[in-house]
N, C-alpha and C positions, 0 to 999 in steps of 0.2 A: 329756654332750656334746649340743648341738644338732642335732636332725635335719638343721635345712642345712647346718651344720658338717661332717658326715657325709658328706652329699651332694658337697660340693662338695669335699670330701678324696678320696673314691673318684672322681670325676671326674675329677681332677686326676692319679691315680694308672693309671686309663684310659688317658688322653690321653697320658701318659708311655711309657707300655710300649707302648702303638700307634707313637707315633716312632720309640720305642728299636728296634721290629722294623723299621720303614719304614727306617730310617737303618744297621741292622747288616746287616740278610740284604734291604733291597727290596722286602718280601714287604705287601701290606695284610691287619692283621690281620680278614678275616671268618671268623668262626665256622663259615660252611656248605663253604666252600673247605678251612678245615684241618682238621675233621673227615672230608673228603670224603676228603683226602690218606692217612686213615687207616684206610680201609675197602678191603676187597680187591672188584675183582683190580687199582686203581691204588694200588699201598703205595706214597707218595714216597717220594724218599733221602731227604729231609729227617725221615723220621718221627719220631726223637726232639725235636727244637724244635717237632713239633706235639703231640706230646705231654704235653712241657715245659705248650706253653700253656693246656689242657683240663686238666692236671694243676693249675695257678695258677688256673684258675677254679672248679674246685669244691674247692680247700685255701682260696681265701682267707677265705672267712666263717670256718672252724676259726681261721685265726690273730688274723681280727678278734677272735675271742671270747676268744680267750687274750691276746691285748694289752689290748681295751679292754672287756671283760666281756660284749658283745652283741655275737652277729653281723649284723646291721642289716638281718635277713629278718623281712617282718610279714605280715599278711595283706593282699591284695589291697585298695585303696581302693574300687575299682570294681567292677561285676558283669560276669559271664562276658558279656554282652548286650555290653559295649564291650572286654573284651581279647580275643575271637575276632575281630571286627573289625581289631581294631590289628594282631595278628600278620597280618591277611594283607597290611598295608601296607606290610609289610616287603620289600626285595628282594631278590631269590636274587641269590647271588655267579655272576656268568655272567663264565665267561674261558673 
């Protein structure tokens, strides 16, 4: 399969499940908010569907690999000198 093939399959599979949560429970899916939910001492009630969703991010390269023989993790294109950078451009989930 095509790397961008790839790319733009798992994108597409992204963008899917972010609706599917936006459109069933309301909730936006960020990472730092639903992990936060699962840290004590604020356990949500919700904590199974955040579970659910941490559980679906580090199963899905496993099932990548068992459907299509690779799980589409490589080594970094870039050096640490530009993804420390990049990570701090990212925004904290603030609610």
């Amino acid at each position: 399969m095509h790397p961008f093939l790839s790319a733009v399959i798992g994108g597409v599979l992204i963008g899917f499940s972010v609706v599917l949560l936006m459109f069933l429970s309301g909730r936006i899916a960020g990472i730092s908010g639903i992990v936060g939910g699962l840290l004590p001492p604020k356990l949500a009630d919700d904590w199974r569907l955040r579970l659910a969703f941490i559980a679906g991010l580090l199963l899905s390269p496993l099932i990548l690999k068992a459907i299509a023989g690779f799980n589409g993790i490589g080594a970094p294109t870039v050096g640490f000198a530009i993804l420390i950078p990049a990570g701090f451009l990212l925004a904290p989930d603030r609610r």
